[in-house]
LOZAMI-919930 format. One record per residue (C-alpha): x, y, z; residue number from 1; chain. Coordinates in steps of 0.1 Angstrom, whole numbers, plus 5000, padded with zeros to 4 digits. Layout:
N
xx/yy/zz/resi/chain
X/Y/Z/NUM/A
...
! end
This chain:
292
xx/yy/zz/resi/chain
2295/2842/0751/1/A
2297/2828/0783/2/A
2272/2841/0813/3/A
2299/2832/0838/4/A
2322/2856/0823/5/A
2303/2886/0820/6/A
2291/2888/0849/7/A
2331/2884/0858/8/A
2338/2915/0838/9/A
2311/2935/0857/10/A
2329/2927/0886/11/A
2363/2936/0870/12/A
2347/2968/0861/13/A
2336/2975/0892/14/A
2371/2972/0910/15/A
2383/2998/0880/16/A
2357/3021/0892/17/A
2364/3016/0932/18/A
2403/3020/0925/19/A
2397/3053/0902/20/A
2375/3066/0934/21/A
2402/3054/0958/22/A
2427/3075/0936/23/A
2402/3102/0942/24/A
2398/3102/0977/25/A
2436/3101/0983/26/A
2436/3138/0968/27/A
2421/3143/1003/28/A
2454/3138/1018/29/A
2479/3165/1022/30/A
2509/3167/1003/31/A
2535/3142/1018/32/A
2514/3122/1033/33/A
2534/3094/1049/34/A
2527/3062/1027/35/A
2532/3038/1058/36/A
2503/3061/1076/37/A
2483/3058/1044/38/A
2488/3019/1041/39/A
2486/3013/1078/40/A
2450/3032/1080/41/A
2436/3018/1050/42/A
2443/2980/1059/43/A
2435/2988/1091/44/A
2399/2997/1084/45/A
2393/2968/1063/46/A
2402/2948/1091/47/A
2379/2966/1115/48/A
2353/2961/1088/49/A
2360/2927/1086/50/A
2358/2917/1120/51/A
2328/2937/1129/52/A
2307/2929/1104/53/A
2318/2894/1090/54/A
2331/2880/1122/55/A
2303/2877/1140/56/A
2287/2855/1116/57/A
2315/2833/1105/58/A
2332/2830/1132/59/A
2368/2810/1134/60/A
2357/2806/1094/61/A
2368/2839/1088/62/A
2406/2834/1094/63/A
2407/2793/1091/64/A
2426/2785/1056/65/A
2447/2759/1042/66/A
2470/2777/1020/67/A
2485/2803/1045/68/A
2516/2808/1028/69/A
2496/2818/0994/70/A
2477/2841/1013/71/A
2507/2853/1034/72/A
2522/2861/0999/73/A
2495/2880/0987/74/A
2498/2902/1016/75/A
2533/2912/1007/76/A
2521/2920/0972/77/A
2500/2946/0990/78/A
2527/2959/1009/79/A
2553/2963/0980/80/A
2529/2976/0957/81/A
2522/3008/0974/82/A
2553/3018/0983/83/A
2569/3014/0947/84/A
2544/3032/0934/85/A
2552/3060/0957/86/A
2586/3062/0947/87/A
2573/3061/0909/88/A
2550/3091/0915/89/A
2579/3111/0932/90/A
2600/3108/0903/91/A
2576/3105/0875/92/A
2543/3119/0884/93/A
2509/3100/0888/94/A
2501/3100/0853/95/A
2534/3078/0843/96/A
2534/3056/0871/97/A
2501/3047/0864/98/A
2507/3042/0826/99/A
2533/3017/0836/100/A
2511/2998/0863/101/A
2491/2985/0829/102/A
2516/2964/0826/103/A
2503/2944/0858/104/A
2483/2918/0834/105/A
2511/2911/0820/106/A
2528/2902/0851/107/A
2497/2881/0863/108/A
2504/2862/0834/109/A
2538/2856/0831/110/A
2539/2844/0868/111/A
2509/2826/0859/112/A
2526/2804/0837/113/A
2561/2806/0858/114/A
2551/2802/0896/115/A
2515/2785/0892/116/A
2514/2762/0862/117/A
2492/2780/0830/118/A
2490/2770/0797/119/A
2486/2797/0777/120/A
2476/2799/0741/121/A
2490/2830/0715/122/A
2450/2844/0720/123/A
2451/2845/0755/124/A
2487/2867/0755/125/A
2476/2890/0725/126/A
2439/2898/0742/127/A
2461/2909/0772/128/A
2488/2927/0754/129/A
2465/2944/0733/130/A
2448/2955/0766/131/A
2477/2971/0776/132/A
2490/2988/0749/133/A
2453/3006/0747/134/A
2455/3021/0784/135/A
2492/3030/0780/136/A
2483/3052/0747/137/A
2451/3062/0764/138/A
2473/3073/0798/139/A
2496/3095/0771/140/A
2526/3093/0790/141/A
2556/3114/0788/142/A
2593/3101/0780/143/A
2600/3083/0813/144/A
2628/3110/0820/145/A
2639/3087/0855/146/A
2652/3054/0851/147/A
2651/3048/0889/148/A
2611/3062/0885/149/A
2602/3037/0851/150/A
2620/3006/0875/151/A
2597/3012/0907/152/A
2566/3016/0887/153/A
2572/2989/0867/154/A
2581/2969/0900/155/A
2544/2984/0913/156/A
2526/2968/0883/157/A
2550/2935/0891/158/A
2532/2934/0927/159/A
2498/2937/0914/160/A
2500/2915/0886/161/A
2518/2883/0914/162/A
2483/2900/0929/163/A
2462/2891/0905/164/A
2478/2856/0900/165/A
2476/2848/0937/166/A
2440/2859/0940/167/A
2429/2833/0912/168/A
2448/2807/0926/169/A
2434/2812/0959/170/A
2396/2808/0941/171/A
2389/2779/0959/172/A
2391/2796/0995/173/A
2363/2824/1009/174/A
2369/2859/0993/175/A
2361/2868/1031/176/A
2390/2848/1040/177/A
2412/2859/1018/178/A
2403/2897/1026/179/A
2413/2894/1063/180/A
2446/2875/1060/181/A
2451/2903/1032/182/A
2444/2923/1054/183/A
2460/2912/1089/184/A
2492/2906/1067/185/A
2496/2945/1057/186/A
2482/2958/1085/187/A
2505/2947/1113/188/A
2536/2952/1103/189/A
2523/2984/1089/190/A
2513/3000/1125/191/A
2546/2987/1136/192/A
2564/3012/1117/193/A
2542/3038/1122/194/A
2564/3054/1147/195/A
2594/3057/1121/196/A
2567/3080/1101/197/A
2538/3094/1118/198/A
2524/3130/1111/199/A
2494/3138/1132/200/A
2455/3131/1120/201/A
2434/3160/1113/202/A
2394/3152/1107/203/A
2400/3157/1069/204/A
2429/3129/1065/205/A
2413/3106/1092/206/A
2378/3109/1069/207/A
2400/3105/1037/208/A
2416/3073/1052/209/A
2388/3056/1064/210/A
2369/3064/1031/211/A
2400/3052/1017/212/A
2400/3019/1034/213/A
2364/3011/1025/214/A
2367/3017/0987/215/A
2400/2998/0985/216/A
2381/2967/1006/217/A
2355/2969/0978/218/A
2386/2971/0950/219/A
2400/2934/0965/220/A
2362/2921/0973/221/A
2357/2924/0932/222/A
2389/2915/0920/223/A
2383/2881/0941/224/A
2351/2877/0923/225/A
2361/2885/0892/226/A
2390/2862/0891/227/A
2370/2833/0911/228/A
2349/2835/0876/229/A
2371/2838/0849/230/A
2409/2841/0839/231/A
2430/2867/0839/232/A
2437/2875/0804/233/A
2396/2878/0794/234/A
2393/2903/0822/235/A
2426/2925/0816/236/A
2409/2950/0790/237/A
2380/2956/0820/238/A
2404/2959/0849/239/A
2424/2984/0827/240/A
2393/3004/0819/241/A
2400/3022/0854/242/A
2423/3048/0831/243/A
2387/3058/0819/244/A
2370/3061/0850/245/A
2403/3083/0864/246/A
2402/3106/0829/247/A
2362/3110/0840/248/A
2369/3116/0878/249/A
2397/3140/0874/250/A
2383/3157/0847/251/A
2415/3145/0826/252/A
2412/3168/0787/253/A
2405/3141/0758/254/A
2435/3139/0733/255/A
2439/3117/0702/256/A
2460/3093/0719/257/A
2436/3092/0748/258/A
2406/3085/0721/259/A
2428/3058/0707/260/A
2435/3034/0738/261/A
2401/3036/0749/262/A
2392/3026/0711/263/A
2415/2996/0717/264/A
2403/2988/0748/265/A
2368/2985/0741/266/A
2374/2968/0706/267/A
2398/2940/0734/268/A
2368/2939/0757/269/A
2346/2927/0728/270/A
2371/2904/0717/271/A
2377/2885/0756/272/A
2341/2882/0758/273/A
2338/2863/0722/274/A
2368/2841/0734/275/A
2349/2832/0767/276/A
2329/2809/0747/277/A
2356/2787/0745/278/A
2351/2756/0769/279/A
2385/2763/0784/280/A
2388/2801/0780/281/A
2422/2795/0762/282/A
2437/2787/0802/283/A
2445/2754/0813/284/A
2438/2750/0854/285/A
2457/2758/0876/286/A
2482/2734/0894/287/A
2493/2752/0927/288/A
2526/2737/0942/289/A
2516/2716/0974/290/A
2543/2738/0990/291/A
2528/2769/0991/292/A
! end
């Protein structure tokens, strides 16, 4: 069992726990919320955070890079994910569009192996598919009744998971880095469309938006340290263990099914961290185009 990779999925596990409390802190929000308010705030935040607090002591470091375009793209990831998942929740509920976001590993992977270069062996794919199929039976989701609903979720979980692949290739560069173009990128164009949908800030929302933007800086902060440490398909069944930490925080009833994916999951979790023994983790490195 390798060190390195546990202490990677303590870090995954971590930015399972910070996303369930960022789900939770949302219910802070009124109904209809604008979601460009919501994304605007949050990123806006982080970069405050940022530049107060990490600025000062990096300087120019903070925003000097040499893949721009890779970070650029991760920036749009952040900007398509939430509003797809939006439109999922408005046709499906939370509790379907979430159970299709587990798919996001999946994602990571396959553009993994399209966009960035990845070998990966049948061990690798099944520890991540196995993964998934335990937090969608643990999620318990209904029948999908909109197709429109099932396509933006599923094009939610395709964001994250081009999320997750960007984030490891970007390994190489300062997580603090990475945080403020991530942040610059979603934030400015963001506020410039706050106008089209603005709804006045009581001290409730504006407390649930800055608590929002701190948790979710703390969700990307251990993602990039998780996936700095160790692939993407050994950390998949730790990641998707935020469907436990929601069930817990919302106070979710326990039904077979639920009982079920969690088995799964765990039994996955045991079986990444066996595999991450392996001198290559099953994952060839990754070979970047000089493009992006």
């Amino acid at each position: 069992m390798s060190r390195q990779v546990v202490t990677a999925a303590g870090f995954a596990v971590l930015a399972a726990m910070f996303w369930a409390a960022t789900l939770g802190s949302a219910s802070l929000l009124p109904a209809g919320f604008p979601t460009v308010e919501i994304v605007a705030g949050r990123y806006t935040v982080q970069l405050a955070l940022l530049m107060v607090l990490v600025m000062p002591f990096r300087g120019t470091k903070l925003v000097r890079t040499s893949r721009p375009r890779l970070h650029i793209l991760r920036g749009v990831t952040m900007i398509v994910m939430p509003i797809t998942f939006e439109l999922a929740v408005n046709r499906l509920g939370a509790g379907d569009a979430l159970a299709a976001v587990w798919f996001a590993p999946l994602f990571g992977l396959a553009f993994g192996y399209l966009a960035m270069g990845e070998s990966l062996r049948p061990a690798s794919v099944a520890i991540a598919s196995a993964a998934t199929v335990g937090a969608f039976v643990a999620s318990s989701p209904t029948a999908f009744a909109s197709v429109s609903g099932a396509i933006a979720a599923l094009c939610s979980a395709a964001a994250f998971g081009a999320f997750f692949t960007l984030t490891r290739a970007l390994r190489g560069e300062s997580a603090a880095t990475g945080l403020f173009w991530t942040a610059a990128c979603v934030a400015i164009p963001a506020i410039a469309l706050l106008p089209l949908a603005w709804q006045p800030l009581t001290a409730r929302s504006a407390t649930a938006l800055v608590l929002m933007g701190v948790l979710w800086l703390l969700v990307l902060l251990t993602i990039d340290e998780a996936l700095r440490r160790a692939p993407l398909h050994l950390l998949a069944p730790f990641f998707l263990s935020e469907i436990l930490w929601t069930r817990v925080l919302f106070r979710a009833p326990w039904s077979r099914g639920a009982t079920a994916g969690l088995v799964i999951l765990v039994v996955c979790a045991v079986w990444a961290l066996v595999r991450s023994s392996d001198a290559d983790n099953g994952l060839s490195p990754l070979r970047t185009s000089a493009a992006l």
